[in-house]
DRENDO-1510 file (C-alpha; in Angstrom, 1 decimal, always signed):
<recs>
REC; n; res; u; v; w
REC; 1; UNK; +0.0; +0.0; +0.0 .
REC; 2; UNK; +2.7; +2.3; +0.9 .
REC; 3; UNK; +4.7; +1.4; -2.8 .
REC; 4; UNK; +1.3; +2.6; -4.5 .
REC; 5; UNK; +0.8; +5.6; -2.6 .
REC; 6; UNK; +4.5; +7.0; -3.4 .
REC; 7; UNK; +4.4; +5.9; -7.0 .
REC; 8; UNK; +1.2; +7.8; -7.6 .
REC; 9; UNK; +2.8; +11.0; -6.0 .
REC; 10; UNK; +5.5; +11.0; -8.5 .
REC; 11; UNK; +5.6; +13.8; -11.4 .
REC; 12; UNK; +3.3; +12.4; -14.6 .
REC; 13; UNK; +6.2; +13.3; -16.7 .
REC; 14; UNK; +8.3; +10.8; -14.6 .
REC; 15; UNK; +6.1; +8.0; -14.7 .
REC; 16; UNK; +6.0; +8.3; -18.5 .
REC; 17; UNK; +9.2; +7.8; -18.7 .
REC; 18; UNK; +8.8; +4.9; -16.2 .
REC; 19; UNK; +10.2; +6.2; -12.6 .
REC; 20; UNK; +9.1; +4.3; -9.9 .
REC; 21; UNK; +9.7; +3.8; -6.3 .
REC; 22; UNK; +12.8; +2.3; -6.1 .
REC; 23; UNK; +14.5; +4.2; -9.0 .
REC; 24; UNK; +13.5; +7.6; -7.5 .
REC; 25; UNK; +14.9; +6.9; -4.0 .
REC; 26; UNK; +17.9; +6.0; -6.1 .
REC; 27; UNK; +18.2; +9.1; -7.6 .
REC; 28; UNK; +17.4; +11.2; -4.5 .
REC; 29; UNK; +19.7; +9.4; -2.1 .
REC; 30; UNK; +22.4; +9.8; -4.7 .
REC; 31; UNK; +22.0; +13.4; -4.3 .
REC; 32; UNK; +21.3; +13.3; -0.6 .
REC; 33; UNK; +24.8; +11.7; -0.1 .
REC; 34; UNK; +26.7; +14.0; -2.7 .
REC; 35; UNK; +25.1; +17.4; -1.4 .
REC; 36; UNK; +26.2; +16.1; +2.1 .
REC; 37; UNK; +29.8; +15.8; +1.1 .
REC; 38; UNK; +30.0; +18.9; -0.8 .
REC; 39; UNK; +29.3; +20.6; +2.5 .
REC; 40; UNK; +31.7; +19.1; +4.2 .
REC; 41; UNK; +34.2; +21.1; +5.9 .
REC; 42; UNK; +36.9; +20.2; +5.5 .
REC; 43; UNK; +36.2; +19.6; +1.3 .
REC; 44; UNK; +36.9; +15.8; +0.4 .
REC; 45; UNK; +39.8; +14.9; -1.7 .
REC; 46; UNK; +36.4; +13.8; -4.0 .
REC; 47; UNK; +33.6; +15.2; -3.5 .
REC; 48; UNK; +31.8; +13.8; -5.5 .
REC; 49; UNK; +31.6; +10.2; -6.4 .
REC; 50; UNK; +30.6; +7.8; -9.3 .
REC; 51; UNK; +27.1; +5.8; -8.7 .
REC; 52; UNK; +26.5; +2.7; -10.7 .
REC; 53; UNK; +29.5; +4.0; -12.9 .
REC; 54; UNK; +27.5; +6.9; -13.3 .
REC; 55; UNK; +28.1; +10.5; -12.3 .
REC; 56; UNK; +25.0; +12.0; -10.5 .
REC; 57; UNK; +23.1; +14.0; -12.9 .
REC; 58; UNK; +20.2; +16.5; -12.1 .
REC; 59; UNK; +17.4; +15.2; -13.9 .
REC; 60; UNK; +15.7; +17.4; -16.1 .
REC; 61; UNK; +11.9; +17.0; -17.2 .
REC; 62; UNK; +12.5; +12.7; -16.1 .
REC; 63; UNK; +16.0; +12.6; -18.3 .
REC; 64; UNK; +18.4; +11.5; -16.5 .
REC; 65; UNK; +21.6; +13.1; -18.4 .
REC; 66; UNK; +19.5; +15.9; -20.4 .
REC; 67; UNK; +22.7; +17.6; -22.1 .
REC; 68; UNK; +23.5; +14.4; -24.0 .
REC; 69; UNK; +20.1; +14.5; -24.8 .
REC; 70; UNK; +20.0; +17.6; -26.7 .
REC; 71; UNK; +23.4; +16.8; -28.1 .
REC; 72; UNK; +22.5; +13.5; -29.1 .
REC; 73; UNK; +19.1; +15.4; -31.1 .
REC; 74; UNK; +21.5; +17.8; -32.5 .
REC; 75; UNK; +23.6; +15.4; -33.9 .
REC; 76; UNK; +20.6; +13.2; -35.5 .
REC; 77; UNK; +19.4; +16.6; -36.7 .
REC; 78; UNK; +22.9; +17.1; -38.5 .
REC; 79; UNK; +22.2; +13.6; -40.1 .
REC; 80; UNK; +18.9; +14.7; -41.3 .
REC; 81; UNK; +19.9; +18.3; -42.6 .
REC; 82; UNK; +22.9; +16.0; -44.0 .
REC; 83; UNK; +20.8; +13.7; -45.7 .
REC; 84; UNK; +18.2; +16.5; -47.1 .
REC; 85; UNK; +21.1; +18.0; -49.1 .
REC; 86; UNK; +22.2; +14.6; -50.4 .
REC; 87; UNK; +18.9; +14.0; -52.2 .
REC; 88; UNK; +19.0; +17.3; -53.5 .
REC; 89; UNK; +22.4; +17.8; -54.8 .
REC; 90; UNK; +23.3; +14.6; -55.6 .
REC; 91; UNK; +21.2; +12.6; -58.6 .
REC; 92; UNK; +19.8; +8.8; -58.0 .
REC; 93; UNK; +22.1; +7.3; -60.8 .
REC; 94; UNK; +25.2; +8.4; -59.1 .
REC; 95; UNK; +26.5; +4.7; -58.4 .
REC; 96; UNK; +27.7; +6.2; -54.7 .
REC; 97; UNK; +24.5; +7.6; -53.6 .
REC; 98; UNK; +23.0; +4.5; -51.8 .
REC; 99; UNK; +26.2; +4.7; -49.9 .
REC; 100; UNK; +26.2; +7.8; -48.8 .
REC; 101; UNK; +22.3; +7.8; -47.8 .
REC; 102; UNK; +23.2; +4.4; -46.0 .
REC; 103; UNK; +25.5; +6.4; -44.0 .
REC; 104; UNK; +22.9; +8.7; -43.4 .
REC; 105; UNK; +20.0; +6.6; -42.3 .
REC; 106; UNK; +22.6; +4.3; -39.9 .
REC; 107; UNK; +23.7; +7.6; -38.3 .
REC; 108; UNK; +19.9; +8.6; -37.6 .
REC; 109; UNK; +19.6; +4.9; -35.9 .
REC; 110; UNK; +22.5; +5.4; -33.7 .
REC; 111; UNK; +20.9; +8.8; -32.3 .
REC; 112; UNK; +17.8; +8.2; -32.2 .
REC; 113; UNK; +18.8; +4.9; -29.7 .
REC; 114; UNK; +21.4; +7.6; -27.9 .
REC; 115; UNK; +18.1; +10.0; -26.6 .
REC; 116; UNK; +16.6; +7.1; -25.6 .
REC; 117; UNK; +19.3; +5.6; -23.6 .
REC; 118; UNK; +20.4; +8.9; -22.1 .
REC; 119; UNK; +17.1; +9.7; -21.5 .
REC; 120; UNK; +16.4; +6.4; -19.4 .
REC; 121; UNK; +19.1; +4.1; -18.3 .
REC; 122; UNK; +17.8; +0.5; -18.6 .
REC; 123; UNK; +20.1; -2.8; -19.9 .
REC; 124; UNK; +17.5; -2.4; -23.0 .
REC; 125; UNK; +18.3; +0.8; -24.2 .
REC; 126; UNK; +21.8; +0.5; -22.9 .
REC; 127; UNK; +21.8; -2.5; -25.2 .
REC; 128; UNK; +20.6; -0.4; -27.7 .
REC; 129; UNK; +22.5; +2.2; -28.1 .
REC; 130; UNK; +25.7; +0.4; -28.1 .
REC; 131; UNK; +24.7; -1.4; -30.6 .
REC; 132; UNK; +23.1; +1.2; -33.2 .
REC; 133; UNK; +26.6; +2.7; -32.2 .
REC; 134; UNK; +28.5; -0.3; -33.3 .
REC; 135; UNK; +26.4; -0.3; -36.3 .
REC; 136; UNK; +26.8; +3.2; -37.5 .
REC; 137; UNK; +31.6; +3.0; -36.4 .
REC; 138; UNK; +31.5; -0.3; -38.8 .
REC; 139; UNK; +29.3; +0.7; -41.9 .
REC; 140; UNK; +31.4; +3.6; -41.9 .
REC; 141; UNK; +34.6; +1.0; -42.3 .
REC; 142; UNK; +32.2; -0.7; -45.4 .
REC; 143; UNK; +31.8; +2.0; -47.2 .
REC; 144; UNK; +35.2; +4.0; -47.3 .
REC; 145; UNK; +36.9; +1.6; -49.1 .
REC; 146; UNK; +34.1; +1.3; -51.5 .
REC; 147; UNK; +34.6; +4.6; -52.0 .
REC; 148; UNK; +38.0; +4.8; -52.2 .
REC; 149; UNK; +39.1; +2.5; -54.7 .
REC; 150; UNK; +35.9; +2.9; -56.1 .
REC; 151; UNK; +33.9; -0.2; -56.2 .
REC; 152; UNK; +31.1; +0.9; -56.7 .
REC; 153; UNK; +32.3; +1.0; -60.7 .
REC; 154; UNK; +31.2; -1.3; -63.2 .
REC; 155; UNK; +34.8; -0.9; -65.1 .
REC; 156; UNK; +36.2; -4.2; -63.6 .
REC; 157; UNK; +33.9; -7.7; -63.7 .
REC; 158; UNK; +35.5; -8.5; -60.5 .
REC; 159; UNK; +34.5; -5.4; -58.7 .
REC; 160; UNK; +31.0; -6.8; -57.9 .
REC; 161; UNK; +32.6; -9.6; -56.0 .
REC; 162; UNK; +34.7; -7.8; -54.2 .
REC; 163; UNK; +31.5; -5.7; -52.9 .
REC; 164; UNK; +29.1; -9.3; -51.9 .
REC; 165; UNK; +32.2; -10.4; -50.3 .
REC; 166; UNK; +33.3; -7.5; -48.4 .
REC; 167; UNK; +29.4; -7.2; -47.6 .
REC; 168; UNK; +29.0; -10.5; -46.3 .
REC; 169; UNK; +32.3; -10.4; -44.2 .
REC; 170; UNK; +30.9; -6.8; -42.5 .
REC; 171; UNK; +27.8; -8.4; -41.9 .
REC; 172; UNK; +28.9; -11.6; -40.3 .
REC; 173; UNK; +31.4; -9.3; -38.0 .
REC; 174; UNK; +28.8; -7.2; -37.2 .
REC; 175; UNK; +26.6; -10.3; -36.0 .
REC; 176; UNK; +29.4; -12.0; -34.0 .
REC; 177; UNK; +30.3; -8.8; -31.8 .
REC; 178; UNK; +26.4; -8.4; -30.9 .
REC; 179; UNK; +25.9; -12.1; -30.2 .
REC; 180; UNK; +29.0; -12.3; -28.3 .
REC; 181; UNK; +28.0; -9.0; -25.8 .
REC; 182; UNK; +24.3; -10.5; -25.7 .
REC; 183; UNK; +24.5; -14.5; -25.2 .
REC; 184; UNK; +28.4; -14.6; -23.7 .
REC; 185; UNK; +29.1; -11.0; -21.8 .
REC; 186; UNK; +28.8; -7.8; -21.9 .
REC; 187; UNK; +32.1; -6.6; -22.0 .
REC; 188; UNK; +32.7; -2.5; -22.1 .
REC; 189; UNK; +36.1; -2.8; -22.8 .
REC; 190; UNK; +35.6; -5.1; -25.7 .
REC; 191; UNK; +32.9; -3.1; -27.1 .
REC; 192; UNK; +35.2; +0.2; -26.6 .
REC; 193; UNK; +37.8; -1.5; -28.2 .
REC; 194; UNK; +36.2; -2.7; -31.3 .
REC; 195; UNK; +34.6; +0.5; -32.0 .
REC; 196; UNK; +38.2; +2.2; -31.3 .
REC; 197; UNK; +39.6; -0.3; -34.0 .
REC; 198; UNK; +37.6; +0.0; -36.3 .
REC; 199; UNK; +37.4; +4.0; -36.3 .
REC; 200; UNK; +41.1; +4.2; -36.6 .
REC; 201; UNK; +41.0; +1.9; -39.6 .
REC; 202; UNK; +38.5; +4.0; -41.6 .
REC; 203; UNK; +40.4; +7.7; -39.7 .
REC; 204; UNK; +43.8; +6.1; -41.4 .
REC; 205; UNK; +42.2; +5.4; -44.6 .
REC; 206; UNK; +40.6; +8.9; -44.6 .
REC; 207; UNK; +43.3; +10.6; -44.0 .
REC; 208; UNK; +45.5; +9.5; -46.8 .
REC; 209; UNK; +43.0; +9.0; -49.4 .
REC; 210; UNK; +42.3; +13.1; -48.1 .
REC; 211; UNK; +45.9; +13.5; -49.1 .
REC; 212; UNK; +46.3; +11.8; -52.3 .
REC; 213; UNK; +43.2; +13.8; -53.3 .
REC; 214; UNK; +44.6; +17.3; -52.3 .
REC; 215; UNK; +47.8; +16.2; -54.2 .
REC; 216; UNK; +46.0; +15.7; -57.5 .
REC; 217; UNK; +43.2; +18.3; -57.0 .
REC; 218; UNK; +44.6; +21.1; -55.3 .
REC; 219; UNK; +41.7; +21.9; -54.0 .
REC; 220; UNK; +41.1; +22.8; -50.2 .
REC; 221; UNK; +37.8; +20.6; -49.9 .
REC; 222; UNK; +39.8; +17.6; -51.3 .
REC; 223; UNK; +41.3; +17.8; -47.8 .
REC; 224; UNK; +38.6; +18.2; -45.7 .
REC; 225; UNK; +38.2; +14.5; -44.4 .
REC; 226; UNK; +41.8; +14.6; -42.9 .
REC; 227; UNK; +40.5; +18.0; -40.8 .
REC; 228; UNK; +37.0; +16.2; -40.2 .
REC; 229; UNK; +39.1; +13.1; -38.8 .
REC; 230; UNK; +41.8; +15.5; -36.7 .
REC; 231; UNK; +38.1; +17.4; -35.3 .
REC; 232; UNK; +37.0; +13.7; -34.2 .
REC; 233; UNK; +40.1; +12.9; -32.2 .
REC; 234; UNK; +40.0; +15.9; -30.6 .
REC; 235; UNK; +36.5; +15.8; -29.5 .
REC; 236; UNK; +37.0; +12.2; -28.6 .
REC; 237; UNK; +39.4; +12.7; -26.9 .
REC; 238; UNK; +37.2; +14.4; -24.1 .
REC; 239; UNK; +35.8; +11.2; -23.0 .
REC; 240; UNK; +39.3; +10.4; -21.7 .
REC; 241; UNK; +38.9; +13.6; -19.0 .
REC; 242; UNK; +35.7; +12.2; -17.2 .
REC; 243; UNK; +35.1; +15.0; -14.6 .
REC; 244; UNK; +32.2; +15.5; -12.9 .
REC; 245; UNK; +29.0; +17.2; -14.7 .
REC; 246; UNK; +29.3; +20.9; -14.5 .
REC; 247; UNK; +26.1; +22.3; -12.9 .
REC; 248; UNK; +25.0; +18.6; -12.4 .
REC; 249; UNK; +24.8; +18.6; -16.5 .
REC; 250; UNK; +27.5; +18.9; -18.7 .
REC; 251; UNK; +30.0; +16.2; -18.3 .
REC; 252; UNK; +32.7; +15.2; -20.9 .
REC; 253; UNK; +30.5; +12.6; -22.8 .
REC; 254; UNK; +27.7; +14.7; -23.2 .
REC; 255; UNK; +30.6; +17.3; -24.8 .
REC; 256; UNK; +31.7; +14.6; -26.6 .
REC; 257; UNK; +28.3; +14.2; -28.2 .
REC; 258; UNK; +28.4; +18.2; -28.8 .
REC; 259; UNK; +32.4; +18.3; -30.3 .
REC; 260; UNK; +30.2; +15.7; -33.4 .
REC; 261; UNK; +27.6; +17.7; -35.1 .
REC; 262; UNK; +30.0; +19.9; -36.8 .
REC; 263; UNK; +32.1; +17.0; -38.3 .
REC; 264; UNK; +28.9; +15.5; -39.3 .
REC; 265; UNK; +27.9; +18.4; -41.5 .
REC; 266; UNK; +31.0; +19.2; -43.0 .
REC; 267; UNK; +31.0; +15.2; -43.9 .
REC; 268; UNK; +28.1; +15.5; -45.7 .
REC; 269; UNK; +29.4; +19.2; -47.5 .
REC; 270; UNK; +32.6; +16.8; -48.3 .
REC; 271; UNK; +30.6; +14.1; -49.9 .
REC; 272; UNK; +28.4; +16.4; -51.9 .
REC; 273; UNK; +31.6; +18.3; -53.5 .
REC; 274; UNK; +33.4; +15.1; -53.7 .
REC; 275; UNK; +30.7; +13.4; -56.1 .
REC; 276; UNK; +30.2; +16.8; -57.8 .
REC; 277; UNK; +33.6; +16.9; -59.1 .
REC; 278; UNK; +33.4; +12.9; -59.2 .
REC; 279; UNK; +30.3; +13.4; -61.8 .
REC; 280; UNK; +32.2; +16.5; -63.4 .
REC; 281; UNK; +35.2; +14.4; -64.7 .
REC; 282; UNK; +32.7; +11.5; -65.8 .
REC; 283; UNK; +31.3; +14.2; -67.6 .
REC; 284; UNK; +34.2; +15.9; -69.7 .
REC; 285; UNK; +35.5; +12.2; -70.4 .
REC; 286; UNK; +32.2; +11.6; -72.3 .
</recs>
């Protein structure tokens, strides 16, 4: 009786977003013990300390980490603005397009599943968003080297193989890593790792086919990707400072989150020019 008299008492907006008893004594406690040892005189060494791995975050309107929720929206709304300007500038016979809107559409996923997760911590959405994140690292590994050495191109008989098999093998990698953190174990490190891997293959591959181009072209946008990839590692590496959230909001992974909507339009701005000039040449060949 008590249990339903306190869960009926809590904000509608929180029990939409499924609060309950035991979650909001979590929450409140957490904050009871950290405002209790920020008043501490003399200060702690730490004041404030991790909770379930987790830094404790003021809630906003039932989110619990409301900054990487906004920068998580900003970043699916680069995707989409991204995606809009794709369809527009870029015609449907253009052998790369499907590629590039691929791209698009996984990196809309992966958002969408961050808001959720940010907004509500559960193993699902956890789940979830790791895995629309895994998604989105590796599909960006199949298509760069489709791109760069072009096999999208109908020049070579072989070409097409190449592209089933180098489907098939991302496919059946991508399957492995989320059966092995959903049937065998969870591991964060492994799943950091992975992701880590396969980013710096595609950042390497990026960066010198970004310097081969600007060799031939002369043309600054020809080098963008190399900038885009230096932008990434820089904003990445904020996750590596894990302070506490500033104001009870901002901490590094939500900045993290922030430091990737510009890269992700001037991706798309990249793309755009590079099949414009791509289309250009086919041109003047014919």
């Amino acid at each position: 009786m008590i249990r339903f008299v306190l869960t009926v008492q809590l904000a509608l907006q929180r029990r939409l977003l499924l609060w309950d008893c035991p979650s909001e004594c979590d929450y409140t406690c957490q904050h009871v013990v950290t405002d209790n040892r920020l008043a501490r005189e003399p200060e702690y060494i730490v004041p404030i300390l991790q909770f379930h791995g987790k830094w404790p975050f003021h809630r906003f309107m039932g989110m619990q980490e409301p900054f990487s929720v906004v920068f998580s929206l900003l970043n699916y709304l680069a995707h989409d603005y991204g995606l809009g300007k794709l369809q527009e500038k870029i015609p449907k016979e253009y052998p790369l397009r499907k590629y590039y809107m691929g791209f698009g559409y996984f990196g809309l996923a992966s958002w969408i599943f961050s808001m959720i997760f940010h907004t509500r911590d559960f193993k699902l959405t956890e789940r979830l968003d790791y895995f629309a994140a895994g998604a989105s690292v590796l599909y960006g590994l199949y298509f760069a080297p489709i791109r760069i050495f072009r096999l999208d191109k109908d020049d070579r008989p072989e070409k097409a193989s190449v592209v089933r098999v180098w489907t098939v093998l991302c496919i059946i990698a991508y399957l492995a890593h989320i059966s092995y953190l959903s049937f065998w174990r969870f591991d964060y490190t492994y799943n950091m790792t992975a992701n880590v891997i396969v980013g710096i293959i595609q950042n390497v591959m990026w960066s010198a086919f970004s310097i081969y181009r600007f060799r031939k072209l002369k043309r600054q946008w020809a080098a963008w990707p190399g900038l885009i990839v230096a932008w990434l590692i820089l904003a990445m590496s904020l996750e590596l400072l894990d302070f506490p959230p500033w104001g009870g909001m901002v901490d590094a992974h939500a900045l993290w989150h922030l430091g990737t909507v510009g890269p992700t339009i001037w991706w798309y701005s990249f793309l755009i020019k590079d099949a414009q000039e791509d289309m250009q040449g086919t041109h003047l060949k014919a």
